[in-house]
Structures are given as C-alpha cells and as structure tokens.
C-alpha positions as CSV (number, residue, x, y, z in Angstrom):
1,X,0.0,0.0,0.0
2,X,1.4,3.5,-0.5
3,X,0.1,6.6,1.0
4,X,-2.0,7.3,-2.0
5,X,-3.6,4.2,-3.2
6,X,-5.2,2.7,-0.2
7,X,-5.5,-0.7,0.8
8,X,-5.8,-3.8,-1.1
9,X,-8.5,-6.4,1.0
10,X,-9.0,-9.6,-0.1
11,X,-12.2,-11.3,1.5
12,X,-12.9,-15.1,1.3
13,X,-16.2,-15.7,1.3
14,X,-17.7,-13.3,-0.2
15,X,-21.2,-14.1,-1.3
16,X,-22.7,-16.3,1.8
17,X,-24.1,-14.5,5.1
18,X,-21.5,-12.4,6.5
19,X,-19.1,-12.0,2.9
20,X,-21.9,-10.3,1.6
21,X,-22.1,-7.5,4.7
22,X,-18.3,-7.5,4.7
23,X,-17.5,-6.3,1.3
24,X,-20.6,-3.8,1.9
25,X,-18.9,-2.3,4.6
26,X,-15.4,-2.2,3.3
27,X,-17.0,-0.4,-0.4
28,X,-17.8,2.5,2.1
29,X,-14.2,2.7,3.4
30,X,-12.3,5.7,2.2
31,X,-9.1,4.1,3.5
32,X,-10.0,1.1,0.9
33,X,-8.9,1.3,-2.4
34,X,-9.6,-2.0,-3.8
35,X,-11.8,-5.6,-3.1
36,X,-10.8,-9.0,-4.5
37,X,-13.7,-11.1,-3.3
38,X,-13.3,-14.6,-3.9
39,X,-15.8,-17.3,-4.2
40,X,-16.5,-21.1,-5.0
41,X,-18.7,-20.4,-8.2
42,X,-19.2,-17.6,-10.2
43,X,-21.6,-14.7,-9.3
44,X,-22.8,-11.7,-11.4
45,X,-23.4,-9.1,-8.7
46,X,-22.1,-5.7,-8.7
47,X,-20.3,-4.0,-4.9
48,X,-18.2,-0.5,-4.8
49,X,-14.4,-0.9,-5.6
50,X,-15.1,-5.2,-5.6
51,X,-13.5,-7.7,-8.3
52,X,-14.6,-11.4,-8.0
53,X,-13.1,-14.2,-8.6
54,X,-13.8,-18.1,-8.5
55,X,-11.5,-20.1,-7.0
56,X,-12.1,-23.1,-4.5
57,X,-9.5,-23.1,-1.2
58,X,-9.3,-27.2,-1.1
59,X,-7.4,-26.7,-5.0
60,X,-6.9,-23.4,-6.1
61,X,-4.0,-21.4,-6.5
62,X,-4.0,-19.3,-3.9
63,X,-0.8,-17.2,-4.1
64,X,-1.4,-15.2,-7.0
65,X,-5.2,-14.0,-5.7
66,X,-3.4,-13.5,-1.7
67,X,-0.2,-11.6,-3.3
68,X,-0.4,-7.6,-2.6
69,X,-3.2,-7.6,-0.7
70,X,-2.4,-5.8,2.4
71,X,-5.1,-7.8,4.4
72,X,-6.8,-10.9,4.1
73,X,-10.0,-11.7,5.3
74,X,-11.2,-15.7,5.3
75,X,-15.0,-16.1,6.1
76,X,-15.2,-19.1,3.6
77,X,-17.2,-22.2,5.3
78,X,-19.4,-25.0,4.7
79,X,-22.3,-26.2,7.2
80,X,-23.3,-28.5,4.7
81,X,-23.3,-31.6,4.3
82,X,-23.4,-33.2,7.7
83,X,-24.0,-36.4,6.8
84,X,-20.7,-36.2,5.1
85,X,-18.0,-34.5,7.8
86,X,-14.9,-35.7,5.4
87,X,-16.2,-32.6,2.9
88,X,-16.7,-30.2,5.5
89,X,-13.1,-30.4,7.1
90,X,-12.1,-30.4,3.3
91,X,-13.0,-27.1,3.2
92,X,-13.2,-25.8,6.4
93,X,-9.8,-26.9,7.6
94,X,-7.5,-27.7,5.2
95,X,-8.8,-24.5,2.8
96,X,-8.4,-22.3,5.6
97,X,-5.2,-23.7,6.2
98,X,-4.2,-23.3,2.8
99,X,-5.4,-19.5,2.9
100,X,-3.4,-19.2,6.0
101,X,-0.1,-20.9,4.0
102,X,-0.8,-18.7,1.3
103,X,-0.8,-15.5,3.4
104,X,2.5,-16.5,5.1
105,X,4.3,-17.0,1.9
106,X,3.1,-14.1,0.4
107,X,3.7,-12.0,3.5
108,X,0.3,-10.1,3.5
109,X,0.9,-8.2,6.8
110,X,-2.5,-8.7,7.8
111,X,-5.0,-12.0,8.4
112,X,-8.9,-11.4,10.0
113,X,-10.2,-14.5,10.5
114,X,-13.8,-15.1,11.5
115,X,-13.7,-18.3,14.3
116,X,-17.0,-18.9,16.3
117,X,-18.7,-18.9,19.3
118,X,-18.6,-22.6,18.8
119,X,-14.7,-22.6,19.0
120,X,-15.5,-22.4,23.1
121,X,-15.6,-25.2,25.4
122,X,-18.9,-24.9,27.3
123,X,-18.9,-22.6,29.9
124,X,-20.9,-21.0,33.2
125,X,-24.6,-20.4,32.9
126,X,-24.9,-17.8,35.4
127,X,-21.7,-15.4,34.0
128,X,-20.7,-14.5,30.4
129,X,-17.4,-15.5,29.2
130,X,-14.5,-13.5,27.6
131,X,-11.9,-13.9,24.8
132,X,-9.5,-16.5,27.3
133,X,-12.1,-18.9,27.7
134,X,-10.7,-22.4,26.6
135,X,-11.2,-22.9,22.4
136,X,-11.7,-26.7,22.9
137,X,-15.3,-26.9,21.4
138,X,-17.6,-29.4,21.7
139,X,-16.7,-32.8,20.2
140,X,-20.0,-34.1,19.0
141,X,-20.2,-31.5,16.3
142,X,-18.2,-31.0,13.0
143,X,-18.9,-27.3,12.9
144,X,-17.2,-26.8,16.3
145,X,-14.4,-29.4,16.3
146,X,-13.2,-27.3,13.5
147,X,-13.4,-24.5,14.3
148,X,-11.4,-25.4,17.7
149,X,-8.8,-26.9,15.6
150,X,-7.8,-24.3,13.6
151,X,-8.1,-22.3,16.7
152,X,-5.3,-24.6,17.3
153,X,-3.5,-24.2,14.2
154,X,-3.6,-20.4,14.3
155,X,-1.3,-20.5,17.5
156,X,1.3,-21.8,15.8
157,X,0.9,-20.1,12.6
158,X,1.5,-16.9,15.4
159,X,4.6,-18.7,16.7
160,X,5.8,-18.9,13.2
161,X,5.0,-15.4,11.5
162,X,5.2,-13.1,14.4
163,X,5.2,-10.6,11.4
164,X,1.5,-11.3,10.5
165,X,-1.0,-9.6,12.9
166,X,-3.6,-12.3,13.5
167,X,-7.3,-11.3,14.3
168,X,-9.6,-14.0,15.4
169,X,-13.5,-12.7,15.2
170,X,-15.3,-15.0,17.4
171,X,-19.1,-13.8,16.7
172,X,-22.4,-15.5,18.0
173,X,-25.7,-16.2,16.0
174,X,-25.2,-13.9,12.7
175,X,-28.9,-13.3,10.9
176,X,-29.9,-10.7,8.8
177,X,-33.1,-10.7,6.3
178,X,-31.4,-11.4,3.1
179,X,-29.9,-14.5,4.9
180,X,-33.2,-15.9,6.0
181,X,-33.3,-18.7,2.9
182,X,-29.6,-19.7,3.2
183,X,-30.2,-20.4,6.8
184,X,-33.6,-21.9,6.4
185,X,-31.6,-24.3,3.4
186,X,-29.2,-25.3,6.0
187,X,-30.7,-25.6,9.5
188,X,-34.0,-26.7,9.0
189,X,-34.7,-28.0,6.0
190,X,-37.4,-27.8,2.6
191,X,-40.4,-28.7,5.4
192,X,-40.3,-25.6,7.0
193,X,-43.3,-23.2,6.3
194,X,-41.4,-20.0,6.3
195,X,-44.6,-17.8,5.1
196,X,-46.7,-19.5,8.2
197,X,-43.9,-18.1,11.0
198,X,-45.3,-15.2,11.9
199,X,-46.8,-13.3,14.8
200,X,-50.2,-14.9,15.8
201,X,-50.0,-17.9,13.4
202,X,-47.3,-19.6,15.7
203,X,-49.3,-21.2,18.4
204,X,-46.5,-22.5,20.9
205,X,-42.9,-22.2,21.3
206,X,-40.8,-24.6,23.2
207,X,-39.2,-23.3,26.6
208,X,-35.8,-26.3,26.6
209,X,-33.6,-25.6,30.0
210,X,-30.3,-24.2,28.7
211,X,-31.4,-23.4,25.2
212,X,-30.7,-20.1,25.0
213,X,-28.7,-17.6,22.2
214,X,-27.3,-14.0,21.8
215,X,-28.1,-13.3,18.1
216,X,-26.1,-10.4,16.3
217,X,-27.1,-8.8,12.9
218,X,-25.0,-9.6,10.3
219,X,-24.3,-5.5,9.8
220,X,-23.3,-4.9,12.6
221,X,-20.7,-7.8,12.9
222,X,-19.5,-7.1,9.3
223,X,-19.0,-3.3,10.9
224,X,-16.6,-5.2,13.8
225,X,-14.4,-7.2,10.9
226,X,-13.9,-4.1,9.4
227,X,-12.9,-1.9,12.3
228,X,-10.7,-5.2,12.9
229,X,-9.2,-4.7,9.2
230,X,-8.1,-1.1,9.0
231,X,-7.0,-0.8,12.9
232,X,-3.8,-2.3,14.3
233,X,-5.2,-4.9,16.9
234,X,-4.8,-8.5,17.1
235,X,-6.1,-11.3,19.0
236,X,-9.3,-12.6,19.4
237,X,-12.7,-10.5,19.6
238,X,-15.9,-11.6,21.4
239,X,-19.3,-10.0,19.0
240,X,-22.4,-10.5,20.5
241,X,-25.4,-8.5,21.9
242,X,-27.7,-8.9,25.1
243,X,-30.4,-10.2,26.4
244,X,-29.8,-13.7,25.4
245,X,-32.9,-14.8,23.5
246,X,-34.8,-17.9,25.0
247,X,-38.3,-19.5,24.2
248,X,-39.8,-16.7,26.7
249,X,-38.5,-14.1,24.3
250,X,-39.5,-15.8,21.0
251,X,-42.7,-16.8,22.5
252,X,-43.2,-13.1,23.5
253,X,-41.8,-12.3,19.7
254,X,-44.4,-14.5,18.1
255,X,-47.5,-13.9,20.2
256,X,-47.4,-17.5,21.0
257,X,-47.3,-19.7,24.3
258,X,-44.6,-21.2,25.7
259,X,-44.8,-25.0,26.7
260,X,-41.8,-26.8,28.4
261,X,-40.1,-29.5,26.6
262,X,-37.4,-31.6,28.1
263,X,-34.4,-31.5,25.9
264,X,-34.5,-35.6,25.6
265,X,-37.6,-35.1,23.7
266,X,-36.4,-31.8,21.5
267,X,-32.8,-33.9,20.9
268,X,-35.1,-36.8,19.9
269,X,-37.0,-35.3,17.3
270,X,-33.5,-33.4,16.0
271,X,-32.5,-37.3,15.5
272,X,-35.1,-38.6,14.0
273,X,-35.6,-35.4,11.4
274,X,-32.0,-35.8,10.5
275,X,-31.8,-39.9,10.0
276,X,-34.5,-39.2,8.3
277,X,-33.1,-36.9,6.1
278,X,-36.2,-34.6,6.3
279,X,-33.6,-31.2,8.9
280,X,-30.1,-30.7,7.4
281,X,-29.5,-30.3,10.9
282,X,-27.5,-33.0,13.1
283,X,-29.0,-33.6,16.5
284,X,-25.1,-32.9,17.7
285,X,-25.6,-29.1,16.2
286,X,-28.1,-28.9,18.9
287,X,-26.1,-30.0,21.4
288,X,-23.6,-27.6,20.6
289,X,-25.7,-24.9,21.1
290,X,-26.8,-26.4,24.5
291,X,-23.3,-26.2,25.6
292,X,-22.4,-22.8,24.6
293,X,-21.5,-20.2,26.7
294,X,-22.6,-16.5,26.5
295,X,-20.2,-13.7,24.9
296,X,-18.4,-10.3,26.9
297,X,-17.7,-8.2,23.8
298,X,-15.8,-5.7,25.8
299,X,-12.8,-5.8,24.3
300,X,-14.4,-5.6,20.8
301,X,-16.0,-2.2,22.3
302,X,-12.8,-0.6,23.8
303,X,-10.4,-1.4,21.1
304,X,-12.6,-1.9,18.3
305,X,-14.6,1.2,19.5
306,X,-18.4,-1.4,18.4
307,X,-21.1,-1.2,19.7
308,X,-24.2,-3.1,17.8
309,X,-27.0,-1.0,16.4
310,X,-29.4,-3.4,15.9
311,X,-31.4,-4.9,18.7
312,X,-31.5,-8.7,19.0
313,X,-35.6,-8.0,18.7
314,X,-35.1,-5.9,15.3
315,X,-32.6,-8.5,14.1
316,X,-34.8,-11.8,14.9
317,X,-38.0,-9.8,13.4
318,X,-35.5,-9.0,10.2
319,X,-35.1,-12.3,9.5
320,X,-38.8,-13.4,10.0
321,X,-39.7,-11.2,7.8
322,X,-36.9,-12.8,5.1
323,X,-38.6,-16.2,6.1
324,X,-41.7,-14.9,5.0
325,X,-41.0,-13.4,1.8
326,X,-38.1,-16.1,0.7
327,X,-35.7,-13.4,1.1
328,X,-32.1,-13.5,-0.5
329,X,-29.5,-11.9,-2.8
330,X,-28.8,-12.3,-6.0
331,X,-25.3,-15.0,-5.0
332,X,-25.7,-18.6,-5.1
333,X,-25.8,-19.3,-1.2
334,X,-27.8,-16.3,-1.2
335,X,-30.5,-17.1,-3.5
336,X,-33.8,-16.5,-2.8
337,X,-36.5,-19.3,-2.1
338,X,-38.6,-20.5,-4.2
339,X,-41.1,-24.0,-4.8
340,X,-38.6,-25.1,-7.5
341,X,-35.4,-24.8,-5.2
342,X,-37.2,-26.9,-2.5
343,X,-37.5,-29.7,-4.6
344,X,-33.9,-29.3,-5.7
345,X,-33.6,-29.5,-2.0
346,X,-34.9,-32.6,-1.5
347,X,-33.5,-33.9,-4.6
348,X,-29.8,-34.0,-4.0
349,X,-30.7,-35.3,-0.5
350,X,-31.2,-33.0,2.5
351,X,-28.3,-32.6,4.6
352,X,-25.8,-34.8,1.7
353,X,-24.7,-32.2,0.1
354,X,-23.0,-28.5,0.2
C-alpha cells in the first residue's frame, strides 16, 4: 500500500451471510482502495471498488489471488453436508489452512479470520465469558471441532510469523433478512413453512432448560471485521449482543405460548428429522448450542470502538420477515426461495450435500 492508493482487502467468502455485509462495509471505506472477493462459483453481482473471482481453497491457487493484498479476510465455510463430515473439514480446515499458507508465503501483513462462538468449550450459565475462555469446542459437532482446531493451528501459525497480525473474530448467531433462505436451506430443512412463521400464526414455542442464544445482525458484525481490518489490533474479539434470547423471548416475539419440553424429547425429534433426512441439521448441532456459553464483547467495544446497532428483537424480526418473503440476494448461497429450489432440496438429498 502507498500513501496514495489505499489498501488492497482480499475477503474469502464473499457471497454467503456475512461476505456479503463484509464487502458492503469495506465499499464504504475511504481508507480502501480496492476488493478481490473470492468465491467457490461464479456470481454476477455488482459491490463499490469489488473484483470477484472463483476459486475453490481445497485446489486453487491461492498465491497469486493472496499476493499484494495488504489484508486478508477468510469467512469461507461449509455447514453442509453433515451427513458427510470428510467434505466439510475439506473445506473448512484444510482450505483455511491453505489461505493461512498462502498469506505466510506471500507475506500479507494482515490476516482477519472469522472463528466462532462454537470454538468455546462450554462454559458458566450464570456469567458470560471473555476472549480466554478455553477454544476446545464441543466434540460431538463438526462445525465446532473445526473451528477449535484451527483455533489450534492459528497459535502456531503466530509462533511462526510473528510478522503477521492475526485477528480472530469469534461472533455469536449472525442473521440478517437477506440470509433468512440460506439459513432456512441449511438448519431446518425444505419442510419448514417460512410464510406460516409469523406473529399470531405460531401457536406454541418450546421453553428447553439451557437453550438459549445471543443473536447479532449480520451488519453490525461485518462493521466489527472491518474496524478489525483497518485498525492495528490483534487477538481474538468476542461479538455478541444482550439479552440472550430464549423461548420466553421468541414466545413473547411471536404472540405464542410457551410450553416446556425436556431436551431428551427436543434432541429426539432433532435425531429422528436428520436420520430421516427430512432437517439438514444434526442432532449434535443442537447440542452444541446447548453447551455454549454466553459472549463479553468488551474488548471488541474498547479497542474496536463497536457497539451493535441493531437490537437482538429488530434483528430476529428482520429475519422473519426474510422467512416470510423467501428473502435473499442475488449469489448462489444467497439465492432467494422459491417452490422449485425446495424440490432441488430434496433432490440431491437433505443434509448430503453443500
């Protein structure tokens, strides 16, 4: 970078939930001169000061897309398929660990890499937990073993390129509206009648002992991985907002009642829906989420200067309303819902494939 051009940010990612928000939020930055975002298949959308290119992290070059960028951002991941765990730590791991090889031997002086809330071992129920809570995860989950293990991997890559400032983002429940058929494709499945979940036509919601969530808007953690970007910190960042949300606060959300269920019976029905291949979500997803801890973002707010702007209420009744409409952007994980992709759905096997 020179003092006149600005900086060069290459973003992994960039079409799914948060890649989207990410190179939104980096087009407004003065201090930005130029975007490489980089995705598995081609897209024909349009962002301030943004190039894309295709390129797939498990076989790709990397080098020559990572060389002159001045910081590197990987949000690149696959929830999908679960039935299959071999292709998610394809991509998940060892591409991120290729991105990570590639920004080493290029010497990009920056890497923002966006962990999880999953990376945490479960923690307290009565306290929240900050940024030196143990990254051990919870084992009877893809999606957290690997994000612990390159949690793992990232210490040493430290060791070994003291040179590279390292930031590890480690958000909680990301939603926004245009994300509402991505997540309803991966987490619950073809079945679910996202026009019918609305306020008043929802007649009970479950109240499960420890199932409980902070929820973040997408925006506003996109505005944290950017503040991340141009500012010299490093480390690892806590994003999440407060009050936790709980089946009191979606019951109150929805107009509906709230009925106690043991978590036996909720688990139960997770494993039946999944063996059945009727949820793309495994039952151990849901006992991740049982074992999560709560977030302290204060070190995101002193160094980072963030604070969230959206409410965990406006953020949940964002993405409702996406449910509703079949919300989504014009990129393929994005893609809006429609009859004809539910049967595609179904098709190539619920939960089988990316």
């Amino acid at each position: 970078m020179t003092a006149d051009s600005g900086l060069r940010v290459v973003v992994f990612g960039a079409t799914g939930n948060v890649g989207t928000s990410v190179v939104e939020a980096l087009g407004e930055q003065s201090a930005v001169a130029e975007i490489v975002g980089v995705a598995r298949r081609p897209v024909d959308v349009r962002y301030p000061k943004t190039t894309f290119v295709t390129a797939d992290t498990t076989t790709s070059d990397l080098h020559g897309i990572v060389r002159g960028a001045d910081v590197v951002i990987h949000l690149a991941w696959l929830f999908q398929p679960t039935h299959r765990p071999e292709v998610t730590w394809e991509n998940n791991v060892l591409g991120a660990i290729r991105v990570f090889r590639a920004v080493a031997d290029e010497h990009v002086p920056a890497l923002v890499y966006t962990s999880s809330l999953a990376a945490y071992s479960p923690g307290p129920s009565d306290r929240a937990v900050s940024e030196d809570w143990p990254t051990d995860g919870w084992p009877g989950a893809a999606y957290p073993r690997e994000k612990s293990y390159l949690e793992r991997w990232l210490d040493t890559f430290e060791l070994r390129h003291p040179d590279t400032r390292v930031v590890r983002m480690r958000p909680c429940f990301l939603f926004k509206r245009q994300s509402a058929t991505e997540q309803r494709r991966l987490f619950i499945g073809p079945f679910a009648p996202g026009r019918l979940v609305r306020r008043g036509l929802v007649p009970v919601v479950p109240l499960v002992s420890g199932l409980k969530a902070q929820v973040l808007h997408t925006s506003d953690a996109a505005d944290a991985i950017v503040r991340a970007t141009l500012r010299p910190v490093h480390g690892a960042f806590n994003l999440a907002t407060t009050p936790a949300v709980d089946g009191h606060y979606l019951a109150d959300l929805l107009g509906a009642r709230p009925v106690r269920l043991p978590r036996r019976a909720l688990r139960f029905a997770a494993w039946v829906g999944w063996h059945l291949r009727a949820v793309p979500a495994s039952p151990g997803l849901l006992d991740t989420v049982l074992q999560l801890p709560l977030l302290d973002s204060t070190r995101a707010e002193s160094e980072l200067d963030w604070h969230p702007r959206i409410t965990p209420r406006e953020t949940l009744e964002s993405f409702l309303g996406g449910l509703q409409d079949g919300a989504g952007l014009p990129t393929p994980p994005l893609a809006p819902d429609s009859p004809r992709r539910r049967l595609g759905e179904l098709s190539k096997g619920v939960g089988e494939r990316a």
